[in-house]
Backbone as CSV, one residue per row, in Angstrom:
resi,resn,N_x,N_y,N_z,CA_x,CA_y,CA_z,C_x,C_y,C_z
1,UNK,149.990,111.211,67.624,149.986,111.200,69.070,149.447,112.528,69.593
2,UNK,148.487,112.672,70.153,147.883,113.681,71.064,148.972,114.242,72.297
3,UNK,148.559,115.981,72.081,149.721,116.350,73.355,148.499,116.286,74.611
4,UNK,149.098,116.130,75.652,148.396,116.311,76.854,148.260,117.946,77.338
5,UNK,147.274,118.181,77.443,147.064,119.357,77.817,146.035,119.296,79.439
6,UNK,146.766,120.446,80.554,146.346,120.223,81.759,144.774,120.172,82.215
7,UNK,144.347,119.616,82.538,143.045,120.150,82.976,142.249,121.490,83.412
8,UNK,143.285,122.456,84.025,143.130,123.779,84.181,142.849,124.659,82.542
9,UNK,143.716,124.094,81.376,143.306,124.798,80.575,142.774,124.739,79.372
10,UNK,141.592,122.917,79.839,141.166,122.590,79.106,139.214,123.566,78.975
11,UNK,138.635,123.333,77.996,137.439,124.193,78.167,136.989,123.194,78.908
12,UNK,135.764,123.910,79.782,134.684,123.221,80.553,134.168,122.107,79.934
13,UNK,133.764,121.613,78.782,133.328,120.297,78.210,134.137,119.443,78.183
14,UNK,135.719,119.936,78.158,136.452,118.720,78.230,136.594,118.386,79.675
15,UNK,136.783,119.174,80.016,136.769,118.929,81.857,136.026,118.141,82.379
16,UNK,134.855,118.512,81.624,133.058,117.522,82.718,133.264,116.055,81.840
17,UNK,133.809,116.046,80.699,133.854,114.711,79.976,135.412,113.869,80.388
18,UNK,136.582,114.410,80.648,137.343,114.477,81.983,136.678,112.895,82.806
19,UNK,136.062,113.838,83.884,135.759,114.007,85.240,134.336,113.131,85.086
20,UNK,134.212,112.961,84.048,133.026,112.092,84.163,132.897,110.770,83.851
21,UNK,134.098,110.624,83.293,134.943,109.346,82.286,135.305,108.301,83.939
22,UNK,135.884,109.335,85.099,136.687,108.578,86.184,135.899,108.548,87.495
23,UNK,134.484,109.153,86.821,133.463,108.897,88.236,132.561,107.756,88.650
24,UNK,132.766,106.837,89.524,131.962,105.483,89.910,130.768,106.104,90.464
25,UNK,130.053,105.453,90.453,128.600,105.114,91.366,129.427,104.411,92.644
26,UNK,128.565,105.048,93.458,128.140,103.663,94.827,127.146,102.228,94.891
27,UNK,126.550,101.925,93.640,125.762,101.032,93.405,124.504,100.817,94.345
28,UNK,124.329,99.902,94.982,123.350,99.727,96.084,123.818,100.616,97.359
29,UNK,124.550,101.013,97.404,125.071,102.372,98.967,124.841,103.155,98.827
30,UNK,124.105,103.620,99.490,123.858,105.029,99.412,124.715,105.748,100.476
31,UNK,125.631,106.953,100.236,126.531,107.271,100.897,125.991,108.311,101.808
32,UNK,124.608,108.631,102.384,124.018,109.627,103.374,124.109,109.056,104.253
33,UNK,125.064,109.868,104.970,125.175,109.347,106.856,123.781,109.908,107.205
34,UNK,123.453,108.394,107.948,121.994,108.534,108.977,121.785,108.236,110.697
35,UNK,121.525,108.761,111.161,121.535,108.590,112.669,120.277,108.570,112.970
36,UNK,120.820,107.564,113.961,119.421,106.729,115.221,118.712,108.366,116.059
37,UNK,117.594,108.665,115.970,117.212,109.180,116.761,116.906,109.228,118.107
38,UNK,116.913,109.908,119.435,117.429,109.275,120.934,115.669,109.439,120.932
39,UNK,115.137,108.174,121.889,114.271,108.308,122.518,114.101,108.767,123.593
40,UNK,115.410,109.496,124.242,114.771,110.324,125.298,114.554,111.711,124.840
41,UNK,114.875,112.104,123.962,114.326,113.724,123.534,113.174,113.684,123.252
42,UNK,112.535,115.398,122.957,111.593,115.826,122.486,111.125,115.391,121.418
43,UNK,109.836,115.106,120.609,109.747,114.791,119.161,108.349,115.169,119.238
44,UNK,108.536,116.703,118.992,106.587,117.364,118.641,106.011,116.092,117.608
45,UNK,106.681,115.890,116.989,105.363,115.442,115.658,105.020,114.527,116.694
46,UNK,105.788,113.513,117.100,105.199,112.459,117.714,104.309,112.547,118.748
47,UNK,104.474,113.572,119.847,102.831,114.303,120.698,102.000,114.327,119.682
48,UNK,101.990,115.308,118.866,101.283,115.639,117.858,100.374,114.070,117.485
49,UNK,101.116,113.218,117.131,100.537,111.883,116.443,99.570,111.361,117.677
50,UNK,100.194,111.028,118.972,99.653,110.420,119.980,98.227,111.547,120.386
51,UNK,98.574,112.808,120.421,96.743,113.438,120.483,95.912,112.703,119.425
52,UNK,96.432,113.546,118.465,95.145,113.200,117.434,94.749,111.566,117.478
53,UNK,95.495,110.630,118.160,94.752,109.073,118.285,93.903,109.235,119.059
54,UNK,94.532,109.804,120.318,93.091,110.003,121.752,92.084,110.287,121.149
55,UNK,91.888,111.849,120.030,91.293,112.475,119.951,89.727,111.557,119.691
56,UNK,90.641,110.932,118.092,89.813,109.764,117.386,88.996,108.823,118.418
57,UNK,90.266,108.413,119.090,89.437,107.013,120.182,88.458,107.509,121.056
58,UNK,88.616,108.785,121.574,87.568,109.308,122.798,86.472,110.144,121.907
59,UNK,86.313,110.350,120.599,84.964,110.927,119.783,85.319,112.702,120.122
60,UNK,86.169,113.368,120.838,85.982,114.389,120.989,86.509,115.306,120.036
61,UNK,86.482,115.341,119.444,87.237,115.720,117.709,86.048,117.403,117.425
62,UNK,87.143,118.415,117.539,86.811,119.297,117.136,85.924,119.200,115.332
63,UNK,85.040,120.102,114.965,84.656,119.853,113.956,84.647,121.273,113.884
64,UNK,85.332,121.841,112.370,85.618,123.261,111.898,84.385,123.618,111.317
65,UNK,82.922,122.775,110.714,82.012,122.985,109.806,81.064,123.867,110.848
66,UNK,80.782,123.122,111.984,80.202,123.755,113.264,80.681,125.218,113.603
67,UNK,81.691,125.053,113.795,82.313,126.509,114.506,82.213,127.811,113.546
68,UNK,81.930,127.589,112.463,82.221,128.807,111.236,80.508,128.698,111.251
69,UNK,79.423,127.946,111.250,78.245,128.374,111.388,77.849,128.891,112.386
70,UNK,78.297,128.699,113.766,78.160,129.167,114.943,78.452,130.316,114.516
71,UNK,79.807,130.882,114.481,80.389,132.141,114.412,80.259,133.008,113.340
72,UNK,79.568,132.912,112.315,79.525,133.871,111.044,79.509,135.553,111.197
73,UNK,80.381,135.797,110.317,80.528,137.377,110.477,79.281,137.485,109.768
74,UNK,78.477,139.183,109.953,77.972,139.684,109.161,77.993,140.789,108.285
């Protein structure tokens, strides 16, 4: 018959083998609380998204290849 000895003064391997023996999964749940974002606040990315569509739909689309030949240091 095995004596019981406490968990406090067992070594760390018995502990994690312990503690690992009495740990479940959540299976398909994932236990991260998630919240609805408010559509009346701010949301840069989303400006952000709605320019760059205009940008596309109206052709006025900065082009970086232009501007660095225009501007070359010498």
């Amino acid at each position: 018959m095995k004596k019981y000895v406490s968990l406090d003064k067992r070594s760390k391997k018995a502990q994690k083998e312990y503690y690992s023996e009495r740990r479940v999964t959540w299976g398909e749940l994932n236990p991260v609380t998630r919240s609805v974002p408010s559509e009346k606040g701010y949301n840069r990315k989303k400006d952000k998204q709605e320019m760059r569509r205009a940008d596309i739909r109206s052709g006025d689309g900065f082009e970086v290849s232009s501007f660095f030949i225009t501007f070359k240091i010498k």
